[in-house]
MARSEZA-498519 format. One record per residue: residue in three letters; x, y, z of N, C-alpha, C, O, CB in turn. Coordinates in pm, whole numbers, plus 50000, padded with zeros to 5 digits. Glycine has a CB too. Example, Ala and Ser with C-alpha at 12.3 -4.5 7.8 and 13.67 -1.06 7.14 Angstrom:
2
ala513194943150780512304955050780513204967050780514244966850846511314955350905
ser512854977550708513674989450714512905000350787513415011450804514084994050572
REM end
This chain:
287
unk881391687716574880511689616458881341694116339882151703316349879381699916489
unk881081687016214881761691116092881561704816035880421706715994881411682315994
unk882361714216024882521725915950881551727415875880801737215877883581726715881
unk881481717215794880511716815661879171709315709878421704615623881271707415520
unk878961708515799877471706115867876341720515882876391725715993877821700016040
unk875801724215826874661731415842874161735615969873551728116046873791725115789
unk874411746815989873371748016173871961750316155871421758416080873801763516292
unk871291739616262870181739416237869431756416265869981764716338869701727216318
unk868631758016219867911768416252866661772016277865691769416207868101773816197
unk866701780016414865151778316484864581788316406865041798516355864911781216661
unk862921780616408862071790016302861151798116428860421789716479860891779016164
unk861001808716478859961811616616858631808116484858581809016362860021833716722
unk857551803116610856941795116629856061782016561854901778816538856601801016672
unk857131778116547857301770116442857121753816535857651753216646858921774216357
unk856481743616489856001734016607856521720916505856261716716392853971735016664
unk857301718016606858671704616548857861694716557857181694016659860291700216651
unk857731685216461857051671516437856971664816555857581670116649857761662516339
unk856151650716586856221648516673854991639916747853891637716696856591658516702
unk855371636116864853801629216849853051636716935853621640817035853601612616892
unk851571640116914850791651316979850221643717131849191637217140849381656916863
unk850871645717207850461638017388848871636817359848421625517344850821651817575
unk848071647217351846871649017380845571635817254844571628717271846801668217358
unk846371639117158845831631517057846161615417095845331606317094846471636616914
unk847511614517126847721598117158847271593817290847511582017316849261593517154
unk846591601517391846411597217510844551592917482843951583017523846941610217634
unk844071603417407842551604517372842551594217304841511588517334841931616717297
unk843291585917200843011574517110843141562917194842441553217166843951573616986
unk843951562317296844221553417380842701548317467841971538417467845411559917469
unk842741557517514841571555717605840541551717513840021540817537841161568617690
unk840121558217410838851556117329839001539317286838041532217315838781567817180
unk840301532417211840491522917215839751509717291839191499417251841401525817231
unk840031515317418840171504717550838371504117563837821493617596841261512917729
unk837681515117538836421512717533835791506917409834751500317420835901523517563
unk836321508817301836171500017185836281489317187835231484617144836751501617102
unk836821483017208837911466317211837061461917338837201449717341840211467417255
unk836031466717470835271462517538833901462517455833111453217459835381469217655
unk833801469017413832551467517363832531457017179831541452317123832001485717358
unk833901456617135833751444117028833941431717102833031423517088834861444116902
unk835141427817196835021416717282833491412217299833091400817272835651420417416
unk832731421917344831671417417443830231410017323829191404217354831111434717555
unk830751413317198829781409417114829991396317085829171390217016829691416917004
unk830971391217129831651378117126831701365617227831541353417230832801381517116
unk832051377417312832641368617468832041376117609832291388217614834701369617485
unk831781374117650831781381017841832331370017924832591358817879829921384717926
unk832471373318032832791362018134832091354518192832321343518243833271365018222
unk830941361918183829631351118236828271362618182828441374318148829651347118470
unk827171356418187826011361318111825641371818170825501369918291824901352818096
unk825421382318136825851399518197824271397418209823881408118256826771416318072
unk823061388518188821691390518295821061381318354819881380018386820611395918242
unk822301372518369821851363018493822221364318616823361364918661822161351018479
unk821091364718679820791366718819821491353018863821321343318789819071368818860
unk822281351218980822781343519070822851342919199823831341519272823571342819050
unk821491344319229821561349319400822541346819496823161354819567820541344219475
unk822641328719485824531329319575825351338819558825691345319657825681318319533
unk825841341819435827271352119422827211366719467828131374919468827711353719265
unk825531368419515825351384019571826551392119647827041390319759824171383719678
unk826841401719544826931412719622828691405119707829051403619824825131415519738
unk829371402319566830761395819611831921404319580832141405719460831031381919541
unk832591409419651833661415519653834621411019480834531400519415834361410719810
unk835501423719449836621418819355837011404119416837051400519534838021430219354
unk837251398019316837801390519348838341372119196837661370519094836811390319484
unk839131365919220839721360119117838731354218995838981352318876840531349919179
unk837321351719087835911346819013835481355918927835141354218810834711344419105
unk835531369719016834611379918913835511393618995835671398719105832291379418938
unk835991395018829837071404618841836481418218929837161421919024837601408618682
unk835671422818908835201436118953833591435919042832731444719048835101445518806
unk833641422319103832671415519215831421413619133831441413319010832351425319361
unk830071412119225828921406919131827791417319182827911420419300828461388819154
unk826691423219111825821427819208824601424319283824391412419306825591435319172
unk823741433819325822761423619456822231411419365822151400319416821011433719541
unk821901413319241821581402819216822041392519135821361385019066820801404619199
unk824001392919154824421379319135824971378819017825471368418975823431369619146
unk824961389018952825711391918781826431398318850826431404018960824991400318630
unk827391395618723828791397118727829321420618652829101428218558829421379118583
unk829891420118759829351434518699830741435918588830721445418509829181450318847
unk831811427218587832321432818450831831432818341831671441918260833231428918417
unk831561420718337830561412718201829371428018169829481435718074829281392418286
unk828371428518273827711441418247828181456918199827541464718128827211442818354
unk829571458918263830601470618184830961467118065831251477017997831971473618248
unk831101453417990831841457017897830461452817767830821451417650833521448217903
unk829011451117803828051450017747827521465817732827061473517647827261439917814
unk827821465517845827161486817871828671495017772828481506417730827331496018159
unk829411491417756830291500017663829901496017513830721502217445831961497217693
unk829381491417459828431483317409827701492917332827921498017222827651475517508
unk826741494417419825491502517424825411519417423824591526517364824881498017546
unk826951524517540827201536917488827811541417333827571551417265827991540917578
unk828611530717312828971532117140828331532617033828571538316927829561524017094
unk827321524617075825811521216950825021533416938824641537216827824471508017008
unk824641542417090823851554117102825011567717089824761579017132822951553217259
unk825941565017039827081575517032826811575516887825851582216849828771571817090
unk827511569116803827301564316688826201566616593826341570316477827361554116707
unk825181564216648823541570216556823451585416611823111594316534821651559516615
unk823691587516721823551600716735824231608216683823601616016611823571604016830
unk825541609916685826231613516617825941619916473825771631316431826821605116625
unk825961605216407825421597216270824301610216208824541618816123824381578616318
unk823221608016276822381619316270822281633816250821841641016160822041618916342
unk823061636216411823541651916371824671654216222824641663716143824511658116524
unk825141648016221826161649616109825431651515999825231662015939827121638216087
unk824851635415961824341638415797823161648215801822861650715685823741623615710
unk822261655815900821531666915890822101678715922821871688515851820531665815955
unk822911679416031823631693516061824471699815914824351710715857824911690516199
unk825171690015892826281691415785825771701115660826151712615638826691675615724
unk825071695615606824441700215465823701712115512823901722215446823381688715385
unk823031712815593822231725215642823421732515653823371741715570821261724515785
unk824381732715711825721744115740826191747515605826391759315573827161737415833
unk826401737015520826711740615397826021752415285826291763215232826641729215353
unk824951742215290824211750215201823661767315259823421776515180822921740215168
unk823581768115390823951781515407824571787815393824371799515362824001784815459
unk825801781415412827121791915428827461791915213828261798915152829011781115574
unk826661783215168827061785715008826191795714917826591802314821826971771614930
unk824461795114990823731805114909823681820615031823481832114991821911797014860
unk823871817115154823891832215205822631836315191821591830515158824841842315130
unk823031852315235821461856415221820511852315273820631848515389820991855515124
unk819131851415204817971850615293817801837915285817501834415399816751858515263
unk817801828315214818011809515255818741809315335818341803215435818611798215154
unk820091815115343821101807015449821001811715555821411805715655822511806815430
unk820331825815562819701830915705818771823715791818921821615911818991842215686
unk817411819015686816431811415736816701797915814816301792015915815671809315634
unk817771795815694818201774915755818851779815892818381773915990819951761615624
unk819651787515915820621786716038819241792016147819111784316243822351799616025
unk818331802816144817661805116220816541792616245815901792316351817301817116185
unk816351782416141815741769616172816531763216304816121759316413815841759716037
unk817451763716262818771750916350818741756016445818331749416540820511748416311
unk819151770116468818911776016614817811774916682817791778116801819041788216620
unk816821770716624815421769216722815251757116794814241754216858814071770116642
unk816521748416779816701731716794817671737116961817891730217060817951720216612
unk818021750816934819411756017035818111753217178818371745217268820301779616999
unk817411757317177816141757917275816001744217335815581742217449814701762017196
unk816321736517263815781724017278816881716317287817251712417176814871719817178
unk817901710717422818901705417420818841692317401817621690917412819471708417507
unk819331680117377819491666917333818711661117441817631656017409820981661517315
unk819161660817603818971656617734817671660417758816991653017830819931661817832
unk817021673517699815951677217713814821669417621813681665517645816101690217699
unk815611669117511814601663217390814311649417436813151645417448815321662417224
unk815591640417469815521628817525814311625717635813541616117628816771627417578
unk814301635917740813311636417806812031637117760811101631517818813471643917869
unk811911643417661810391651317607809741636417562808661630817582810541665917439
unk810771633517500810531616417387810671605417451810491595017389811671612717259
unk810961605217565810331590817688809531593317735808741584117759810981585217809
unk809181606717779807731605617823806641606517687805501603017720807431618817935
unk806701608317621805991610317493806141594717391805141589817340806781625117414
unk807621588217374807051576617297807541562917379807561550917349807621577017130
unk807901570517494808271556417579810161558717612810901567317563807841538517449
unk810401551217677811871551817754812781540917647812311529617637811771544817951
unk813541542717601814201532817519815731539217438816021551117428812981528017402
unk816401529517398817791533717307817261543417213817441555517231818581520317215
unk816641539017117815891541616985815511556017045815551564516956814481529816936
unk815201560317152814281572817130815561580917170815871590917105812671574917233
unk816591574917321817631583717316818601588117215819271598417220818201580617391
unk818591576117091819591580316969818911593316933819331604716953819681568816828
unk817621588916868817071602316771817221611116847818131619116824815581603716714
unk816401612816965816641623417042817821634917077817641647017084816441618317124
unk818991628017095820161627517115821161635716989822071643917000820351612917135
unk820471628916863820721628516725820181642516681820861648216596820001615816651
unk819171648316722818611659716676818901671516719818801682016656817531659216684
unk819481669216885820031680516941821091686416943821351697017000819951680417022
unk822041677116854823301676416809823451684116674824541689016645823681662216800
unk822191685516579822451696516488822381706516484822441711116370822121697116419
unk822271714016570822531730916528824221733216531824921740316459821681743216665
unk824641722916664826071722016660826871719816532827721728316507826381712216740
unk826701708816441827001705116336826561713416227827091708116129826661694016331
unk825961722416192825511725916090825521742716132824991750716056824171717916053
unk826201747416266827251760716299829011759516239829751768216192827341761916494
unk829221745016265831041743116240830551741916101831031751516040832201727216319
unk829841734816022829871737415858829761748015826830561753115748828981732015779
unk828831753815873828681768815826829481776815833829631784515738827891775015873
unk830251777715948831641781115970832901779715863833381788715794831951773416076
unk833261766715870834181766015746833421769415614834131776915546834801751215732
unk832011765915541832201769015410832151785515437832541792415343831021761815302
unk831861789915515832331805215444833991806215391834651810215295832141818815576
unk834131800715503836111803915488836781800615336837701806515280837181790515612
unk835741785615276836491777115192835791789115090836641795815031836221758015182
unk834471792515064833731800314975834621810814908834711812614786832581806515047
unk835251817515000836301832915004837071828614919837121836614825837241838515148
unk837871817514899839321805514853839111812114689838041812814629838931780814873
unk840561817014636840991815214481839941801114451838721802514442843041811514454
unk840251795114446839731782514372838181779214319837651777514209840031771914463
unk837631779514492836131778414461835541793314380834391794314338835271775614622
unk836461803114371835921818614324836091812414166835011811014110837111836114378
unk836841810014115837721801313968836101793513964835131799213913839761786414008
unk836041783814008835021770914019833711778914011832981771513945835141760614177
unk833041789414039832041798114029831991802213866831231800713770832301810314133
unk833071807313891833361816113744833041808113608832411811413508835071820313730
unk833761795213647833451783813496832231782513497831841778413387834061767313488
unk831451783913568829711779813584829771766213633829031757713582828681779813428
unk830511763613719830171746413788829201747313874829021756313956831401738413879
unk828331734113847827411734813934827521735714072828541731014123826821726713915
unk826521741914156826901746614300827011731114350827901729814433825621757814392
unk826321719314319826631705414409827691703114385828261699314487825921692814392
unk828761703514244829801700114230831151708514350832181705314409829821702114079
unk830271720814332831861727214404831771726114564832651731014635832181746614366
unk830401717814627830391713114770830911704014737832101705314767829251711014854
unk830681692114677831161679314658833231679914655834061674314727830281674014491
unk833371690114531834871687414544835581694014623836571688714672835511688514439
unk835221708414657835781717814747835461718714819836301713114889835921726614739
unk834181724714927834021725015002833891715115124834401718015232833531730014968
unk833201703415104833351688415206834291687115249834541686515369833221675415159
unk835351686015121836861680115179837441693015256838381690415331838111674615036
unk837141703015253838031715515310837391716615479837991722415570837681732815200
unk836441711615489835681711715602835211701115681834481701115780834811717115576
unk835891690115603835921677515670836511674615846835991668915942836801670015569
unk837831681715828838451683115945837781687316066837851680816170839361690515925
unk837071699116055835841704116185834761697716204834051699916302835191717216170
unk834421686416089833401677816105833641665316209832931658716285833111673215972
unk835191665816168835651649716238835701654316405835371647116500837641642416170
unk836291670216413836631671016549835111673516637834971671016757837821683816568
unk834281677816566833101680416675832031664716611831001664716678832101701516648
unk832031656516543832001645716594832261638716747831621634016841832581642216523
unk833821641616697834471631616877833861641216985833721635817095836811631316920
unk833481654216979833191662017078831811659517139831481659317258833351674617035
unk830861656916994829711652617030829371637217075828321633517128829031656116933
unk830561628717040830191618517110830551611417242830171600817292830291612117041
unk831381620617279831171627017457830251629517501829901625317611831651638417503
unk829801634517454828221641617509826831634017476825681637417502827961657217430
unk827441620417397826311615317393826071600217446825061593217442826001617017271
unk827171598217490828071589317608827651592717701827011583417751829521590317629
unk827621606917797827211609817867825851613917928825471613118044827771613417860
unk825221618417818823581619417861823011608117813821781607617812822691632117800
unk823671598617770823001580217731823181578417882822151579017949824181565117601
unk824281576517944824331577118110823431583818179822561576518228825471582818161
unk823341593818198822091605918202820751598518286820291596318398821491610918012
unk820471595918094819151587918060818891575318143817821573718203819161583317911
unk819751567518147819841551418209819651556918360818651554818430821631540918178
unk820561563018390820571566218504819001576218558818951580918672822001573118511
unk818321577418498816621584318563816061575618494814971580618467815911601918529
unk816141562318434814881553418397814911554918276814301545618224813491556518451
unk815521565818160814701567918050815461565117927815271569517813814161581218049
unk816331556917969817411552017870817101538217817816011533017792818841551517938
unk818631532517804818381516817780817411511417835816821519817903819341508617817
unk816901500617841815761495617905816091482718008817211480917961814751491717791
unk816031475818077816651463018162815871455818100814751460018073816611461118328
unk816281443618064817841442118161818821441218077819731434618128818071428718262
unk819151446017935820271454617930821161464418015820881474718075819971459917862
unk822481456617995823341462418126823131479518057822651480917944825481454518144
unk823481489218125823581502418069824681508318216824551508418339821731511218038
unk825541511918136826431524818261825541532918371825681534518493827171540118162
unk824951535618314824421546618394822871543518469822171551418532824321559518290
unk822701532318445821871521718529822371517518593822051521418705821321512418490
unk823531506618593824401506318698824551512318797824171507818905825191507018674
unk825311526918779825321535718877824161535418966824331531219080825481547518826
unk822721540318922821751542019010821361528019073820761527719181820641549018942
unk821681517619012821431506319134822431504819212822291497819312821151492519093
unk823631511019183824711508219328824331524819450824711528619561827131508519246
unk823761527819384823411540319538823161535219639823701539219743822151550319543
unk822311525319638822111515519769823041511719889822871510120010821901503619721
unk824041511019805825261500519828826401511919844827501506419835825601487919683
unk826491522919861827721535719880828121533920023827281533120112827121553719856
unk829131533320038829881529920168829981514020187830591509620284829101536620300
unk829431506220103829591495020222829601486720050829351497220109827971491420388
unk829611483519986830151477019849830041491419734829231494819649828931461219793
unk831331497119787831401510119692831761505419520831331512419428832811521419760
unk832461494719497832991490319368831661488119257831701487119135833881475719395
unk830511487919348829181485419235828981504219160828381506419054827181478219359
unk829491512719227829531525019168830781528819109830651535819009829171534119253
unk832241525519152833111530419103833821524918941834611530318863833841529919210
unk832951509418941833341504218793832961513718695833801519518627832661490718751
unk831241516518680831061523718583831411537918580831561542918468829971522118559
unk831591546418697831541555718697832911556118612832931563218512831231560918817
unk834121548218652835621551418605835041552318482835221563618435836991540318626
unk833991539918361834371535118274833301549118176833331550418054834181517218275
unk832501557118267832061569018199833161580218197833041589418115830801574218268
unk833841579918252834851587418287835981587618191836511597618142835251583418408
unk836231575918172837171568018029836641575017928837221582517849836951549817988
unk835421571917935834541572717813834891588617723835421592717620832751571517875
unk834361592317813833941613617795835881615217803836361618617695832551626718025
unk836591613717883837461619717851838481611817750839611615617779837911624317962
unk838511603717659839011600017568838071603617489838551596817398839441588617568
unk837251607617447836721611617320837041627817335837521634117242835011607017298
unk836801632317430837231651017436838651654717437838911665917393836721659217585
unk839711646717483841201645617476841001636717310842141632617285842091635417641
unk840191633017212840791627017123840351642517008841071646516916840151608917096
unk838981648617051838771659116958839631669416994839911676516898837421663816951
unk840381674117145841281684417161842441680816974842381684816858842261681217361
unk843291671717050844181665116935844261662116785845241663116711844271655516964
unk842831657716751842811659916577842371676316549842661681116439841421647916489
unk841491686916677841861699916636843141706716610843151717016542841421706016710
unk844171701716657845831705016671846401700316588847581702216558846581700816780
unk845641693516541846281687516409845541692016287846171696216190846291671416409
unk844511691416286843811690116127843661708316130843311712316019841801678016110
unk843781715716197843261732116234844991735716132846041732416186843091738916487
unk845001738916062846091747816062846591761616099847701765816064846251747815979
unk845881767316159845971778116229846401774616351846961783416416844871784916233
unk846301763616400847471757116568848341748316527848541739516611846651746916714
unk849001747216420850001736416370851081746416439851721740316525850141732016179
unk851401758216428852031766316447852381766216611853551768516641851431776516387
unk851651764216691851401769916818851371751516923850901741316874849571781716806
unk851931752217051852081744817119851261744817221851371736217308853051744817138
REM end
């Protein structure tokens, strides 16, 4: 090493660039369920609800990659229609909690006091009432369907969303800047709009991916007790409950979807671990 070379110097705890395992393994996976469910709007291998009684109940094999079930469909074609369907009910649900949670967190955490007391003690009364539960309440009440698991799904998801807003705008509220931005007399929409959103964007994005784990999973849930997708839309978690039949003796009619719920939930929770480690600056620091 040259004399006149610089020694590097360790900073304690200081976290060297790099690529984050957890973040690139969670995008990966989330990917692979994406790219099944745009394929499938396009292409399947064969018509994911035609019944084929010959092909019953056929092992993997070169015809049909991941065998057929009792009644003769092809169960990949049905996985990559049912990834499909968890993305669509991820997505509005999501969708939902966000653009209602969000602003409710905000606007609490910006007027305080007895409004921002009231709104958060609103949202908490939603805490009573979990998504899976609501989902339930609203198939037996407006019928079993996508549409009722989104909203459903969608509503139970805001107290969550509109605790992490509330959360950050206090933090951003405290900030030199937005105190400056008060002071000039800017309007209170302006200083959510320029300061606060963007400062709190980051906890929005990560309990997004968090919530759409969870809504992946009780869409499965749902399918799986009747009160989900409807047939003969393929659904994951319909699947599952028609291969119970079939456990021990054509186990692959349960283990496709189960892997591909499995994919599901843990690439979206390994993808929100990772943009927290990243977008958090308080763990940029820390390994």
């Amino acid at each position: 090493m040259s004399l006149l070379q610089p020694a590097a110097v360790d900073v304690p705890g200081r976290r060297e660039p790099g690529v984050h395992a957890q973040l690139v393994v969670g995008a990966a996976l989330v990917a692979v369920v994406v790219v099944l469910a745009l394929v499938s709007l396009v292409w399947t291998p064969y018509d994911p609800v035609r019944a084929v009684p010959l092909d019953r109940l056929q092992g993997p094999s070169a015809a049909h990659w991941l065998g057929t079930d009792r009644f003769g469909r092809d169960v990949l074609s049905q996985l990559m229609v049912g990834a499909r369907i968890s993305l669509y009910v991820g997505v509005v649900a999501v969708g939902i909690g966000a653009l209602v949670g969000v602003p409710v967190g905000v606007v609490a955490g910006m007027r305080g006091g007895v409004p921002g007391t009231l709104l958060m003690r609103g949202s908490d009364v939603l805490l009573a009432f979990p998504g899976l539960l609501l989902a339930l309440v609203f198939g037996a009440a407006f019928g079993a369907g996508t549409t009722t698991a989104m909203v459903a799904l969608g509503i139970g998801s805001v107290p969550a969303f509109a605790r992490v807003a509330r959360s950050g705008t206090l933090q951003v509220v405290r900030t030199d800047y937005v105190l400056a931005a008060r002071a000039a007399n800017r309007p209170a929409l302006a200083v959510a709009v320029r300061h606060v959103l963007p400062n709190v964007a980051g906890l929005v994005v990560v309990q997004c991916s968090v919530n759409f784990a969870l809504a992946v999973l009780a869409e499965a849930g749902l399918s799986f007790l009747g009160l989900g997708t409807a047939p003969p839309t393929p659904s994951w978690g319909r699947m599952l409950a028609e291969s119970q039949q079939y456990l021990g003796t054509h186990d692959y009619l349960a283990l496709a979807p189960g892997v591909a719920i499995a994919v599901a939930v843990l690439g979206f929770n390994l993808l929100g671990d990772g943009l927290r480690d990243v977008l958090d600056p308080r763990l940029r620091g820390v390994r």
